[in-house]
C-alpha positions as CSV (number, residue, x, y, z in Angstrom):
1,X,46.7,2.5,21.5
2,X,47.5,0.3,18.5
3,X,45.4,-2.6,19.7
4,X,42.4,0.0,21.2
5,X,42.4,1.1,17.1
6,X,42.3,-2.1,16.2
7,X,39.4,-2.7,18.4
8,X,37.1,0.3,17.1
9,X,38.0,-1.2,13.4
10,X,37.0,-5.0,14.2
11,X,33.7,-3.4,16.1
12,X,33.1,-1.2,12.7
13,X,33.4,-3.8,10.6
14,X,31.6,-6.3,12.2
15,X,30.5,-5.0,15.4
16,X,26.8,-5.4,16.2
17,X,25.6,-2.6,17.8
18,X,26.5,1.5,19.0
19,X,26.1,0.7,22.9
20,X,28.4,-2.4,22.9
21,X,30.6,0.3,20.7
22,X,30.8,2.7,23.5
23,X,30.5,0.3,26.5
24,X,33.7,-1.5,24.9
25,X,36.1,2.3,24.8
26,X,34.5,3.5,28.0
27,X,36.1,-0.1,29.8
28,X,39.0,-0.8,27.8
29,X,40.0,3.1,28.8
30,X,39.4,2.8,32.0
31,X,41.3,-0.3,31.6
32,X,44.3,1.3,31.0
33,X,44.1,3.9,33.9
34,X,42.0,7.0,32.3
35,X,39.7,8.1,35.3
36,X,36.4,7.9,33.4
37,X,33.0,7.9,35.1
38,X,30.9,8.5,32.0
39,X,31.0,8.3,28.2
40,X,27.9,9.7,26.1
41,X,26.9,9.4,22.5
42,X,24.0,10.7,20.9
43,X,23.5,9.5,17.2
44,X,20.2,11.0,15.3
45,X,18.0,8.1,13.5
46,X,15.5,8.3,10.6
47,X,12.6,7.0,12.8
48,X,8.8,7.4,12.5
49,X,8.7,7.6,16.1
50,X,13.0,7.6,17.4
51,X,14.4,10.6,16.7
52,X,17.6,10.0,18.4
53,X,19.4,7.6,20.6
54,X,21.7,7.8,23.3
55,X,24.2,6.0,24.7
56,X,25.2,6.8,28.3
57,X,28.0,4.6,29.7
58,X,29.2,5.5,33.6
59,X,31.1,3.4,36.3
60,X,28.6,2.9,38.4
61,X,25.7,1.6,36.5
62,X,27.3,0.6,33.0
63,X,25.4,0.9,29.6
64,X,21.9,2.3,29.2
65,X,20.0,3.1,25.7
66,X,17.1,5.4,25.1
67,X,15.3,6.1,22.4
68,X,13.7,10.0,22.2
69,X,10.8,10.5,20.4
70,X,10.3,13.7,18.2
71,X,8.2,15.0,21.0
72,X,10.2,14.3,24.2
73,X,12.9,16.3,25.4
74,X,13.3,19.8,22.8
75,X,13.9,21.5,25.8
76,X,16.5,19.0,27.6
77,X,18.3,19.5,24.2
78,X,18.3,23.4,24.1
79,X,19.6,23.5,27.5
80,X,22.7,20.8,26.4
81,X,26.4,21.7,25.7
82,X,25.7,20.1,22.3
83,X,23.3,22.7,20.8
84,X,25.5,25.4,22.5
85,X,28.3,24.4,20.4
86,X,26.4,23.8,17.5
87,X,25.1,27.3,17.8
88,X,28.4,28.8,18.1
89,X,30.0,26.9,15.7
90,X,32.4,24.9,17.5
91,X,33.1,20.8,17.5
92,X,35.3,20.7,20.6
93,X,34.6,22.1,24.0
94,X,36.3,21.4,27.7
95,X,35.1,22.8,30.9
96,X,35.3,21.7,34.7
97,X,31.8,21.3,35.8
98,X,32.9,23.2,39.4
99,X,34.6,26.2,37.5
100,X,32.8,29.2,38.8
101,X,34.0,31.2,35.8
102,X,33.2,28.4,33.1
103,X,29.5,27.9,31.6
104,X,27.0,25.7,33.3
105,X,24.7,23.1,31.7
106,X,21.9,20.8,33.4
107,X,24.1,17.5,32.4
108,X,26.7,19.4,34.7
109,X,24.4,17.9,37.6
110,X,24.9,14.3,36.0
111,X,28.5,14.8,36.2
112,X,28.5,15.5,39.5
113,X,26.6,13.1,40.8
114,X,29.0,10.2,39.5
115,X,31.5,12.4,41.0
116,X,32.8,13.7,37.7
117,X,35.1,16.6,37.7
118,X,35.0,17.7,33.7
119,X,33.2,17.6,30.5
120,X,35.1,17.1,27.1
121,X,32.5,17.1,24.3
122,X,33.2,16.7,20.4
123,X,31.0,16.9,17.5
124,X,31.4,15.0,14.5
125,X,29.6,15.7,11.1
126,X,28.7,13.3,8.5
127,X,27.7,15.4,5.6
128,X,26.1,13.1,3.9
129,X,23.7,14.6,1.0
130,X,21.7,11.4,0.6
131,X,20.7,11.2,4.2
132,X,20.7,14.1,5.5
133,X,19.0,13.7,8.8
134,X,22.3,11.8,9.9
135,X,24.2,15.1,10.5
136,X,26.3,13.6,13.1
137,X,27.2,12.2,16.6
138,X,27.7,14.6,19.6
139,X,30.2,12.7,22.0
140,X,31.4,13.1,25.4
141,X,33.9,11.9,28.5
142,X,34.2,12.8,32.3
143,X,37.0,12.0,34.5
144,X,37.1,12.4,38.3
145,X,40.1,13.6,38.4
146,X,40.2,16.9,40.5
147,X,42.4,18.3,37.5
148,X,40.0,16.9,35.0
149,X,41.9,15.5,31.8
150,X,45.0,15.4,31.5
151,X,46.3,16.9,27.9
152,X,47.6,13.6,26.6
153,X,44.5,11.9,27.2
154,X,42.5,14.0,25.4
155,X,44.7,13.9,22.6
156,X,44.5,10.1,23.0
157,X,40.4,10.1,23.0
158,X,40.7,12.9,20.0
159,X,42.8,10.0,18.2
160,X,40.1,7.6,18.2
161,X,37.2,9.8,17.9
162,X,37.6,9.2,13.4
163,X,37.5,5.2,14.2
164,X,34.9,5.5,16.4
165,X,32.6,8.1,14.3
166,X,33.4,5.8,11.4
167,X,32.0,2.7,13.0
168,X,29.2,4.4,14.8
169,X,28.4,5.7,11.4
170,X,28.5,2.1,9.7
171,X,26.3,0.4,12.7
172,X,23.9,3.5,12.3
173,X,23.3,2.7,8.6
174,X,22.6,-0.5,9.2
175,X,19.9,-0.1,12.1
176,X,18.8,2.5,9.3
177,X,18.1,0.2,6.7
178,X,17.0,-2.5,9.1
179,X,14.1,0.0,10.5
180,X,13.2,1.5,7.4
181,X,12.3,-1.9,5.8
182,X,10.5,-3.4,9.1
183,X,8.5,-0.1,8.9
184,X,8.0,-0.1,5.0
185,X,7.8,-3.1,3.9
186,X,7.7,-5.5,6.9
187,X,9.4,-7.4,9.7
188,X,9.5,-10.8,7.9
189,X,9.9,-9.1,4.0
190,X,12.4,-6.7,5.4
191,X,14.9,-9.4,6.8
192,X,13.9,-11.7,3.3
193,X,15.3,-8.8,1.6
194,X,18.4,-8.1,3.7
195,X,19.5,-12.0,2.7
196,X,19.5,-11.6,-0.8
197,X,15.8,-12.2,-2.2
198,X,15.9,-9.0,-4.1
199,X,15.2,-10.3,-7.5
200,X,12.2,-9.9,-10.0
201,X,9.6,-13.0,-9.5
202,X,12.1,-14.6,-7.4
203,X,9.6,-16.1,-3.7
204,X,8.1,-18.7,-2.2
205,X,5.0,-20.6,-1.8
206,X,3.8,-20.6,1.7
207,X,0.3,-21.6,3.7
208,X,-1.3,-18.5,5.5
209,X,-4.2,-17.2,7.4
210,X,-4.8,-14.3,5.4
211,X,-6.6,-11.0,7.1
212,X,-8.2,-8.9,4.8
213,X,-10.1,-5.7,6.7
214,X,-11.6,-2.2,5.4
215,X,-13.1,0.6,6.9
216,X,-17.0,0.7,5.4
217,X,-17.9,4.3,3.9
218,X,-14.6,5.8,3.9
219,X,-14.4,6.9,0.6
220,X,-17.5,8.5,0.7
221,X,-16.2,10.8,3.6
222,X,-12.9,11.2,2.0
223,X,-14.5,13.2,-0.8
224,X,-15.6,15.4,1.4
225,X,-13.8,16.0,4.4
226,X,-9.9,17.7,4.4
227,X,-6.2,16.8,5.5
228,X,-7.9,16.1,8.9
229,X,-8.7,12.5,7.1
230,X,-5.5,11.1,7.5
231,X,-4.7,11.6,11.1
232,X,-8.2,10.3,11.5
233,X,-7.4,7.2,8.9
234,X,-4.2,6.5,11.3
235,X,-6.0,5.9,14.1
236,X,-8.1,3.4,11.9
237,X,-5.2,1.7,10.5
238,X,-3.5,1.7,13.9
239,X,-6.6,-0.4,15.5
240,X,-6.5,-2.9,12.7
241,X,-2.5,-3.1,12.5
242,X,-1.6,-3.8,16.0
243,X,-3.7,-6.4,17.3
244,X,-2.4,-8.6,13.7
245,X,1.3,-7.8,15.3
246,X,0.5,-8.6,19.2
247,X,-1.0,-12.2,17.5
248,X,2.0,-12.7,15.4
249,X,1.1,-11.9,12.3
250,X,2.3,-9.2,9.8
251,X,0.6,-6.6,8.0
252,X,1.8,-7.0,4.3
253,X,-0.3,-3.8,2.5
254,X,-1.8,-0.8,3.7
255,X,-4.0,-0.4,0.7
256,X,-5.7,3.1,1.1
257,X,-8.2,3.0,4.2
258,X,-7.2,-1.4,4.3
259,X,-5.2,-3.8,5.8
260,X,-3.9,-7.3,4.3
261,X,-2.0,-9.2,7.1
262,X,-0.8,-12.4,6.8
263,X,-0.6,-15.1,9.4
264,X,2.4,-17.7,8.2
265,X,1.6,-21.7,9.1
266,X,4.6,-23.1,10.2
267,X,6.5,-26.2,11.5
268,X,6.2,-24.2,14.9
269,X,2.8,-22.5,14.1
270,X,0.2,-25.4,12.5
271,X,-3.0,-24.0,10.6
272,X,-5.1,-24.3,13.2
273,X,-3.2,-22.0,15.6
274,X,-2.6,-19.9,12.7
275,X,-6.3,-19.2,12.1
276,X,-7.1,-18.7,16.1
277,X,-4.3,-16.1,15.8
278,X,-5.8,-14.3,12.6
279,X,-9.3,-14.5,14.4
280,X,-8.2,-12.8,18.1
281,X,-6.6,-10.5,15.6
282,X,-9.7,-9.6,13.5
283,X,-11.6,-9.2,17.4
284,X,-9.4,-7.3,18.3
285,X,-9.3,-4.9,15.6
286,X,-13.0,-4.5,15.8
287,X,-13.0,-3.7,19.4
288,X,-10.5,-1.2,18.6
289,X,-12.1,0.4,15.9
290,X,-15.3,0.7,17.7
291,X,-13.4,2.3,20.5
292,X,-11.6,4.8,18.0
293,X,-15.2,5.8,16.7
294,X,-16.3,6.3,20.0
295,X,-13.5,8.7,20.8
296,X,-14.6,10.9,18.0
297,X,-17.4,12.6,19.0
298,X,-19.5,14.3,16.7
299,X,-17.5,12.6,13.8
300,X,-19.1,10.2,11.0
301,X,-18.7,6.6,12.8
302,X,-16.7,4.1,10.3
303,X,-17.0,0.8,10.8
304,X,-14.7,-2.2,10.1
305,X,-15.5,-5.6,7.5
306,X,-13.1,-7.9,8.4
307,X,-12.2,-11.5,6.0
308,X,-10.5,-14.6,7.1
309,X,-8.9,-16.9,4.6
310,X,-6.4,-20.0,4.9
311,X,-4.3,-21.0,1.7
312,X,-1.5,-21.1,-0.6
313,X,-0.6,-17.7,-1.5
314,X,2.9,-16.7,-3.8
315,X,5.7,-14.6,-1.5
316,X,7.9,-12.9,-2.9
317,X,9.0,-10.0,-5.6
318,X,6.6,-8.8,-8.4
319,X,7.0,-5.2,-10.3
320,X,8.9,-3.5,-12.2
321,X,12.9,-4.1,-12.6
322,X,13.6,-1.0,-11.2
323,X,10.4,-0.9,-8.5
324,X,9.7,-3.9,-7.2
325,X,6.9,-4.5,-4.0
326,X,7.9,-7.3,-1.8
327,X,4.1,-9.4,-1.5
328,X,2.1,-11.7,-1.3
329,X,-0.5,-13.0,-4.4
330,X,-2.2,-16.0,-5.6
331,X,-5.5,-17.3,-5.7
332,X,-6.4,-17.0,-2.0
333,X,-5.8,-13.4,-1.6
334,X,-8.3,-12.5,-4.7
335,X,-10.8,-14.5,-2.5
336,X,-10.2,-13.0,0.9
337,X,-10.5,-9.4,-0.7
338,X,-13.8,-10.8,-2.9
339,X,-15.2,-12.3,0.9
340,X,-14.5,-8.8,2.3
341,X,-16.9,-7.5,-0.1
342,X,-19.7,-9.1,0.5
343,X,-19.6,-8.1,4.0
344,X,-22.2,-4.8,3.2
345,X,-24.8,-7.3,1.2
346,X,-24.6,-10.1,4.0
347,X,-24.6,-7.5,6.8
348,X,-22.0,-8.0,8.9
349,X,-18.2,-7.0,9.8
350,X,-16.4,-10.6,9.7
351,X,-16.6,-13.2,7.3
352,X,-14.8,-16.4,7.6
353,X,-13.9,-18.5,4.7
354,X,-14.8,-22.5,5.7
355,X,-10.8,-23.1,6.4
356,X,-11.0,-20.9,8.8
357,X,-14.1,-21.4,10.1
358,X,-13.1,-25.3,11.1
359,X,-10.6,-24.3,13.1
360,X,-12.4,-21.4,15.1
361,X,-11.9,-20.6,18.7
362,X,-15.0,-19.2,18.8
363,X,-18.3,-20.0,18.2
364,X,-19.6,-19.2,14.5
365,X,-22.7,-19.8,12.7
366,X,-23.1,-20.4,8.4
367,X,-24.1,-17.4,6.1
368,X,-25.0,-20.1,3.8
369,X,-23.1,-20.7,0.3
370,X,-22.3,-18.0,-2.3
371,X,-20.6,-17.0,-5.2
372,X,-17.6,-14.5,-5.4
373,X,-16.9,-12.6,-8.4
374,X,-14.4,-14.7,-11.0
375,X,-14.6,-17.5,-8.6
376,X,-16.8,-20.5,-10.1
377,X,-18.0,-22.6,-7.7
378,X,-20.2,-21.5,-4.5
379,X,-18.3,-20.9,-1.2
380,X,-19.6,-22.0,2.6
381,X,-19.4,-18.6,4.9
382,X,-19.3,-18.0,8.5
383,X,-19.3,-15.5,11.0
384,X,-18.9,-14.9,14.5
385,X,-22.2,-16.0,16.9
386,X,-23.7,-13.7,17.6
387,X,-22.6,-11.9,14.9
388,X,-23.8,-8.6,17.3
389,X,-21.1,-8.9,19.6
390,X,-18.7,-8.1,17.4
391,X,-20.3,-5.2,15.3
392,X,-18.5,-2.3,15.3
């Protein structure tokens, strides 16, 4: 027991994830002679899209994870042993699955068919007031024992429950915080931020392929149209975000109805492959937006002005001391936002700076030289040939 404790503490404190957690009890249990054929966790995430995970362990197939989405599975849930007990108020429950007298849940079914024999299930509540969404874990063990559990080992599993919601908890937070800044901030920022590079002006200087895109006459329609604008805006933002992601790039801003995604030139990524990806991106996204237009019938079409840039841009913290934004500035981002502009004048939905140009897997064709506003001298532009191919 002492070294199983021992275990769960290592794992808690520097144990990596909540399915090698469970995985590890479930076989060093049945290790030491408990008859388990499966082990179940369910732990509740704060997830745009994951609304919980669970962890099922069994003795025939081993570990699997899912993630369920806010919309999958209410009913699966109602019908579980976990919201019975939560509606009745009780954190421990046992029942043999075969019982005629005892109550019978779908997962029952599960049971049996790993030729399980009972069902111990525990709650375990976090209270936490500053994230309250993490109200718990729901846990559970099966034995094929044709007497189910025996009392001492479920005095043994009760035991270690505290380690093991304690570690769970810790791993949890830390997928928490990981997720929250991938989806807020950014994959790259996020994990810049988790190493330290939290203070005020503190960055780097790095070469990018900078994607600046905006949905033409939006704010026009958001005057007048209602709360239906933002699911509508999401599917906008959704075509112009994931095609920069599938090319390896990351979106650094959603500003309003916009997107600034950055394309990083690296010792594994040169400029030129840089730029290809920023410009299968910026396709992409105008193939996608067209699409999305095309699914709303009878809606005002929007259509998408897309700028390509290449330069030295500042990465890193800027703000306040007590709010800070985790960006990118510099020089080359006033001039990608300035070429965006001139997409209405010049009449058409991509621009390309002459950096980016040069290195274009695509054929493109000169909008001839032009000024941007606060920039002094005259700029070569491009854009895709035939420029119609692309309009959106």
């Amino acid at each position: 027991m002492a070294n199983l404790q021992d275990w769960i503490i290592e794992q808690g404190l520097r144990g990596a994830d909540v399915g090698s957690l469970i995985a590890g009890l479930a076989e060093r249990l049945a290790a030491e002679g408990m008859p388990l054929v499966r082990v179940y966790l369910a732990m509740p995430t704060v997830n745009p899209t994951i609304r919980v995970y669970t962890h099922v362990w069994t003795r025939s197939a081993g570990l699997l994870v899912e993630g369920v989405s806010h919309e999958r599975n209410a009913h699966a849930f109602q019908q579980s042993p976990f919201n019975f007990m939560m509606q009745t108020g009780q954190t421990s429950c046992h029942w043999l699955v075969d019982d005629p007298d005892a109550r019978q849940f779908d997962v029952f079914e599960d049971i049996r068919r790993e030729g399980g024999t009972d069902y111990l299930a525990r709650l375990f509540s976090f209270d936490n007031a500053s994230a309250p969404d993490l109200q718990g874990i729901g846990i559970s063990f099966a034995s094929d024992r044709p007497e189910g559990f025996r009392s001492e080992e479920i005095e043994r599993i009760d035991a270690l429950l505290p380690l093991l919601g304690l570690a769970a908890y810790r791993m949890t937070l830390f997928d928490l915080t990981v997720g929250m800044l991938d989806t807020y901030v950014g994959l790259s920022a996020g994990r810049r931020v988790l190493s330290g590079e939290i203070r005020r002006g503190f960055g780097t200087t790095i070469t990018a392929a900078l994607l600046f895109a905006d949905l033409r006459g939006f704010t026009a329609l958001a005057d007048t149209a209602g709360i239906d604008l933002i699911a509508r805006l999401d599917r906008h933002l959704e075509a112009m975000a994931d095609p920069v992601a599938e090319q390896g790039g990351e979106v650094l801003k959603f500003m309003g109805d916009g997107v600034l995604a950055a394309f990083p030139i690296t010792e594994e990524r040169s400029r030129e492959e840089a730029c290809a990806a920023a410009i299968r991106a910026a396709q992409a996204a105008l193939e996608r937006n067209a699409e999305t237009n095309r699914r709303l019938v009878g809606e005002t079409p929007l259509s998408l002005d897309v700028a390509l840039h290449c330069g030295d841009v500042f990465y890193g913290n800027i703000g306040a001391a007590g709010r800070l934004d985790f960006t990118v500035i510099g020089p080359a981002v006033n001039e990608v936002g300035r070429m965006e502009a001139l997409c209405s004048d010049l009449d058409c939905s991509v621009i390309l700076s002459d950096s980016v140009a040069s290195a274009s897997p695509v054929p493109v064709r000169s909008l001839g030289r032009h000024r941007l506003r606060g920039i002094a001298a005259e700029r070569e532009l491009f854009t895709f040939a035939p420029v119609s191919v692309w309009t959106a």
